[in-house]
N, C-alpha and C positions, 0 to 999 in steps of 0.2 A: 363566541368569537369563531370564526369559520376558520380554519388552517387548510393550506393547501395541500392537494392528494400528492402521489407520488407523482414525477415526470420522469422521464429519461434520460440519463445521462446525457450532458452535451456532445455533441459531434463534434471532433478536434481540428482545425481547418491548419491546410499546413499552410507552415511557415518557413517556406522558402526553401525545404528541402525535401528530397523525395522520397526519403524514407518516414517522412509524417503524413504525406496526404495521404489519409487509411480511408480506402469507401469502406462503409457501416451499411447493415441491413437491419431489422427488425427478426428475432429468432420469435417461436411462440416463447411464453414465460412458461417458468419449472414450476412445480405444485406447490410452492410458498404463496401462489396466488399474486406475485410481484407481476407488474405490469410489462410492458415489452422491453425484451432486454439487448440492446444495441450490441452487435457484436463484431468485430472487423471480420470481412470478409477475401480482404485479399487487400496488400501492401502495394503501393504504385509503384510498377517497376522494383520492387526493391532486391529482387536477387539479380537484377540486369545488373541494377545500379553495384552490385558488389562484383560482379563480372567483368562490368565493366572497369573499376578501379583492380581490379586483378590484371587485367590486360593491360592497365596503362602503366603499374610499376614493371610491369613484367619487359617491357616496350622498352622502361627505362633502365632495366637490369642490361637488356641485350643492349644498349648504346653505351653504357655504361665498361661491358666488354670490351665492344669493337673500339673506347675509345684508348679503354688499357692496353689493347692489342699491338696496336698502333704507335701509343710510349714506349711499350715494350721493345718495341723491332727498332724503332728510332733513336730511343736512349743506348739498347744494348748491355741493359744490365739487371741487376735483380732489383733495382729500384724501379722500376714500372712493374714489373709481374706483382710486386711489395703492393704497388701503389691500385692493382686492378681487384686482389681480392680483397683490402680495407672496405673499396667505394663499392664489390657487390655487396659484402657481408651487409655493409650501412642501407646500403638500398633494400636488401630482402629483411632486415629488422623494420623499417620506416613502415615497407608495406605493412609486415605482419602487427604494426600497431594501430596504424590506419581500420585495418580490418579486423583487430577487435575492439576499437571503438564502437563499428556499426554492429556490433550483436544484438540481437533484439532482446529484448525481455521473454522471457520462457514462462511467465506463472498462468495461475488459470483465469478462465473468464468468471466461475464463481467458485469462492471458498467460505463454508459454513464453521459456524466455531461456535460455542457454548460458553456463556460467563459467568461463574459463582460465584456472590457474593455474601459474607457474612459477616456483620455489623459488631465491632467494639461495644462492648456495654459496661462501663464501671459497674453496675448493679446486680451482674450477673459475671460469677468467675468464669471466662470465656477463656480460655488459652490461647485458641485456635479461632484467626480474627483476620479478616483482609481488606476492612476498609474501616477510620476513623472519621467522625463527625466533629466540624467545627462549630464550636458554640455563636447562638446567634449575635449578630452586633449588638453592642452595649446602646445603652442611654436614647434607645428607639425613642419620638415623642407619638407617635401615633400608631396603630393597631398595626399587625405584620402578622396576616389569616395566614397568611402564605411560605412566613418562614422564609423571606427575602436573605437574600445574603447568605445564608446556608451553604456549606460546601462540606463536597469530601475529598478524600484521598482514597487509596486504592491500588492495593496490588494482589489480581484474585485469579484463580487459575483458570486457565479457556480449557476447553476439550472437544472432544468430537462429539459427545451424546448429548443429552438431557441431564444424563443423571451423574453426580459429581465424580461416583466411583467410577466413570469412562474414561477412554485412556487419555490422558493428557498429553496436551501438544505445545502448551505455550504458557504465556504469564498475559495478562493487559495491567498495565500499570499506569496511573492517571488520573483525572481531578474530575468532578461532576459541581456546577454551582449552581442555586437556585438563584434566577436573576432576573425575575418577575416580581412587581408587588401586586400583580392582577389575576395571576392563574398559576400554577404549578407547568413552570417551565424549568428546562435545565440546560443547562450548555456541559455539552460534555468533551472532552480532549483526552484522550489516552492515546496510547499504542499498543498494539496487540504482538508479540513478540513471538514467533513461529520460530521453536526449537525441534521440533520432530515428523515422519509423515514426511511425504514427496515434495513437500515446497516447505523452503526455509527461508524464515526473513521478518521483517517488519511491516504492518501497516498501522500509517497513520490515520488516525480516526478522528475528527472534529467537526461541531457539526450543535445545535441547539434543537430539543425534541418538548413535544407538550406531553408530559405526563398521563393523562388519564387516557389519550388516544391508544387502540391496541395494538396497532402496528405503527411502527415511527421510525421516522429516516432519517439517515446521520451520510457529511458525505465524508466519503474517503478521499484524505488529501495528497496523499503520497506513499511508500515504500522503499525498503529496501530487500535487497538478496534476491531473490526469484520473485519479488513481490518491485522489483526496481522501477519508478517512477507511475504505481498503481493509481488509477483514477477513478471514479466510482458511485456509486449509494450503497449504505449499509441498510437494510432491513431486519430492522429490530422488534422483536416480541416477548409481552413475558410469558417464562414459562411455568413458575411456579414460584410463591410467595409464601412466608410464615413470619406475622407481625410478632410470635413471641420470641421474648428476647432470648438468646441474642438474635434477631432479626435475620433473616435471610432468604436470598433469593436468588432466580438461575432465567437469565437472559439468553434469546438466543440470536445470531447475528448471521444472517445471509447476505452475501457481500457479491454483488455483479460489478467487474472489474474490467477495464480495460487499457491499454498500454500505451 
């Protein structure tokens, strides 16, 4: 059955504001061999657009003044001066919330991470174990090659390297099922949870891959913290496998991101 290759991230078309329509160019791709990787290259107007909403509370700070000014001298008393630094105080907070609403996301265009995992085995005293296997459904009437309905759980440590003893950066915590009765497919959903290292935060990972392929794409559906509203494809490889129990194996995840 033929699966289809990698594509490039969608191009995000805006909607309706000017801080989303991002023109995107094609960079060459980095030596994972991943194909072109869309990257923003410059925001519409978007630091006018912050300059400009700087200048219009600012417009409305100075009228805001002259109109306390004005009470002031007309009233004659300390209830308009009362009444002019409330309405700036109110106006230079409004701004300053306006303006960090529009922060952009700071994380990167690609972030690598490494996944280990090591398989539960009743049969083997394992102490040390980061994902359990559900037993297959009961009362099947017909063959299951494939081990349909199969799932796990998981919570295995990411890192920076290949090899387990490299420093570690995070946790992915999350379900894998097998949900083919015609080939070894998996639907996988975790999140990878970025505790250390210059960007901190979450991504969400969701996405169904075909097993025996070597390279396999999962997309990124979201984030949080430096990783906020992350969009994406995961490129996924194995990197090393040991079928003897307990079972285990070290995935590795190249992630081209964009905001």
């Amino acid at each position: 059955m033929p699966f289809p290759q990698r594509q490039p991230p969608p191009i995000p078309k805006g909607q309706g504001h000017k801080t989303q329509d991002l023109l995107y160019k094609p960079i060459s791709p980095h030596p994972s061999s991943s194909p072109l990787i869309y990257k923003p290259i410059a925001t519409t107007n978007y630091h006018s657009y912050i300059l400009s909403t700087k200048l219009f509370f600012a417009l409305q700070f100075y009228i805001i003044i002259f109109r306390g000014a004005m009470a002031s001298l007309r009233m004659n008393t300390t209830v308009g001066a009362t009444l002019m630094v409330v309405l700036c105080i109110a106006s230079t907070l409004s701004g300053n919330v306006v303006e960090a609403r529009r922060k952009p996301p700071n994380g990167p265009n690609r972030f690598v991470f490494y996944f280990h995992n090591q398989v539960y085995n009743p049969a083997v005293n394992n102490s040390v174990f980061t994902s359990v296997y559900s037993a297959l459904p009961f009362n099947l009437s017909q063959p299951n090659p494939f081990s349909f309905g199969v799932r796990s759980t998981f919570e295995a440590p990411i890192t920076t390297g290949p090899s387990p003893n490299s420093t570690q950066i995070g946790v992915a915590q999350g379900i894998w099922v097998i949900n083919s009765k015609h080939y070894y497919a998996l639907l996988h959903i975790f999140t990878a949870t970025i505790t250390s290292g210059k960007y901190k935060g979450t991504i969400a990972i969701l996405g169904q891959e075909y097993e025996p392929l070597a390279v396999r794409y999962l997309p990124v559906v979201g984030g949080t913290g430096d990783f906020l509203a992350a969009r994406g494809v995961a490129t996924s490889k194995l990197v090393y496998i040991d079928h003897i129990p307990p079972a285990h194996w070290t995935l590795s995840f190249d992630l081209d991101l964009y905001y």
